[in-house]
C-alpha positions in Angstrom: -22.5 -51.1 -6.7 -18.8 -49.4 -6.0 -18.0 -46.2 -6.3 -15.1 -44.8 -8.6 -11.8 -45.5 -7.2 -13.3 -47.3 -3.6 -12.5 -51.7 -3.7 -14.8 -53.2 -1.9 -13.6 -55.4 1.2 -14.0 -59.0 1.3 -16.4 -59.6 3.9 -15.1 -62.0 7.0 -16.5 -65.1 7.7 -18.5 -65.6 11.0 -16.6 -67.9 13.4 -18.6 -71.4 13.0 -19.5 -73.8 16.0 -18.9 -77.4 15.9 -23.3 -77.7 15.4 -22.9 -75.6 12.6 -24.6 -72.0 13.9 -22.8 -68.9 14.0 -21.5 -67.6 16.8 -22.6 -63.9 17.9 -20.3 -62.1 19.8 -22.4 -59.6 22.3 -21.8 -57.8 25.6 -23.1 -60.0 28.5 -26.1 -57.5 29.1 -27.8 -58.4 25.7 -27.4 -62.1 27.0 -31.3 -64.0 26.9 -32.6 -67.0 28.3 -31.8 -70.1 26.8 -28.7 -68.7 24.8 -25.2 -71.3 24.6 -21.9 -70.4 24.9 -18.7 -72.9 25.8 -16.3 -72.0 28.8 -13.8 -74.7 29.9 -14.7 -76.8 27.0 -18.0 -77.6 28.2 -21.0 -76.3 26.6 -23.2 -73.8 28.5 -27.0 -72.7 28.5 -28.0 -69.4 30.0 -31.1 -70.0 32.7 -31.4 -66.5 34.1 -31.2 -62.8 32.4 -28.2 -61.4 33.5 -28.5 -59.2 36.7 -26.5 -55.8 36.9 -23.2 -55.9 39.6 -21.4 -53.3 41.8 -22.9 -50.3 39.7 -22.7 -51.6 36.3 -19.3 -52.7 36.0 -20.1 -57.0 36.1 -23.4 -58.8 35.3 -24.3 -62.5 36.5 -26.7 -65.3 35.5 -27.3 -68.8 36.3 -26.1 -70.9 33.9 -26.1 -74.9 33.7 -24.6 -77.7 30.9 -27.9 -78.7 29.0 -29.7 -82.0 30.0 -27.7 -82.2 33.6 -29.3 -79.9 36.3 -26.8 -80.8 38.8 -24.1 -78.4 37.2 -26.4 -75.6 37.7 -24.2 -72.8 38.7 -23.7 -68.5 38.6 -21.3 -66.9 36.2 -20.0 -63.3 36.6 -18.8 -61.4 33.4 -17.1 -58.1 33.4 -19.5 -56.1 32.0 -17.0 -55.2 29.0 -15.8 -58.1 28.0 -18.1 -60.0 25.0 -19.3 -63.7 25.2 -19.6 -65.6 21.9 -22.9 -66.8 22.0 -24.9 -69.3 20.0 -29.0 -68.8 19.7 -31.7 -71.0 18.5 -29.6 -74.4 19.4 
């Protein structure tokens, strides 16, 4: 239902990943466990809830490329700049 005289907007498409989920695009402090992201063209899974850095202003988590333990590693994000994020992969 429109009101008199208001168009209603086309609504965007979310941005698609190449597994076909939708990716969220969220501050790194509402990153979870288990969530995927790609950085570098590799494909990420969170291990660790992001821990708060130098007062607030970065946040860091363990992070690893699925199936290969060996690439286990820590990533710092500003804590203003948003991730896209895929859940439930």
């Amino acid at each position: 239902m429109t009101r008199k005289g208001v168009k209603a907007q086309p609504r965007q498409a979310k941005p698609e990943t190449a597994k076909g989920t939708a990716a969220l695009s969220m501050l790194p402090m509402e990153i979870q466990v288990g969530d995927h992201f790609t950085d570098h063209d590799f494909e990420w899974e969170v291990l660790t809830r992001p821990a708060v850095l130098h007062g607030g202003q970065s946040l860091r988590a363990r992070i690893r490329r699925p199936g290969l333990p060996e690439t286990e590693r820590e990533m710092t994000w500003q804590a203003h700049e948003r991730v896209q994020i895929r859940r439930g992969s």
